[in-house]
C-alpha positions in Angstrom: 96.6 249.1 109.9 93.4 249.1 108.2 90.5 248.4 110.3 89.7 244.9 109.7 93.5 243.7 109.6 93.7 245.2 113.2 90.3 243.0 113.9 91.5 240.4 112.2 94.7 240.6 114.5 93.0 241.0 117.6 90.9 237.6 116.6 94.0 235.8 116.4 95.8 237.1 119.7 92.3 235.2 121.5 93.6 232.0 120.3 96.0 229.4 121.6 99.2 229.3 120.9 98.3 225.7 118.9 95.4 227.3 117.4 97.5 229.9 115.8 99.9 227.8 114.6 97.2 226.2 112.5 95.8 229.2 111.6 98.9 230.4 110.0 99.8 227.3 108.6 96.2 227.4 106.5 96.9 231.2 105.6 100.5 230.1 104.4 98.5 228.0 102.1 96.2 230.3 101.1 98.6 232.8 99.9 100.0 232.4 96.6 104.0 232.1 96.9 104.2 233.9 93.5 105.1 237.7 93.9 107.7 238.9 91.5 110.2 241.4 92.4 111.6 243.6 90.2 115.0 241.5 90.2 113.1 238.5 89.4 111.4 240.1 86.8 114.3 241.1 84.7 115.9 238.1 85.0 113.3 236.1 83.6 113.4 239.0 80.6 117.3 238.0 80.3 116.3 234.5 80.1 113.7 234.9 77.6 115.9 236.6 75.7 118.6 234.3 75.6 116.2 231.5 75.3 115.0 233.2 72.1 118.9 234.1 71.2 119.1 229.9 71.3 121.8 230.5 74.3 120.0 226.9 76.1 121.4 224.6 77.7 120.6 220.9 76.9 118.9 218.4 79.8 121.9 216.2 78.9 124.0 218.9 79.7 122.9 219.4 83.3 124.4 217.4 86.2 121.3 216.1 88.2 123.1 214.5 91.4 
């Protein structure tokens, strides 16, 4: 563990139980939710592709309930 993740760690075994939960509520928040795997990222090639193939689907076409 690098050195200041361990400090960072040790900081947040000192607080509560409540305390951490907020803290890692505010972190969850703070770190973007967008990391691509390699799976996502050749599907979104596949559905460039077809989307530049014209293989789309229409809004009409797509059952909402």
């Amino acid at each position: 563990m690098a050195p200041m993740t361990n400090q960072v760690a040790t900081m947040f075994d000192l607080l509560t139980e409540r305390e951490q939960l907020l803290i890692y509520e505010l972190v969850q928040r703070l770190i973007p939710d967008d990391i691509a795997t390699a799976d996502d990222i050749a599907a979104h090639a596949a559905a460039q592709a077809e989307h530049a193939r014209g293989e789309t689907v229409s809004m009409d076409e797509i059952d909402w309930s």
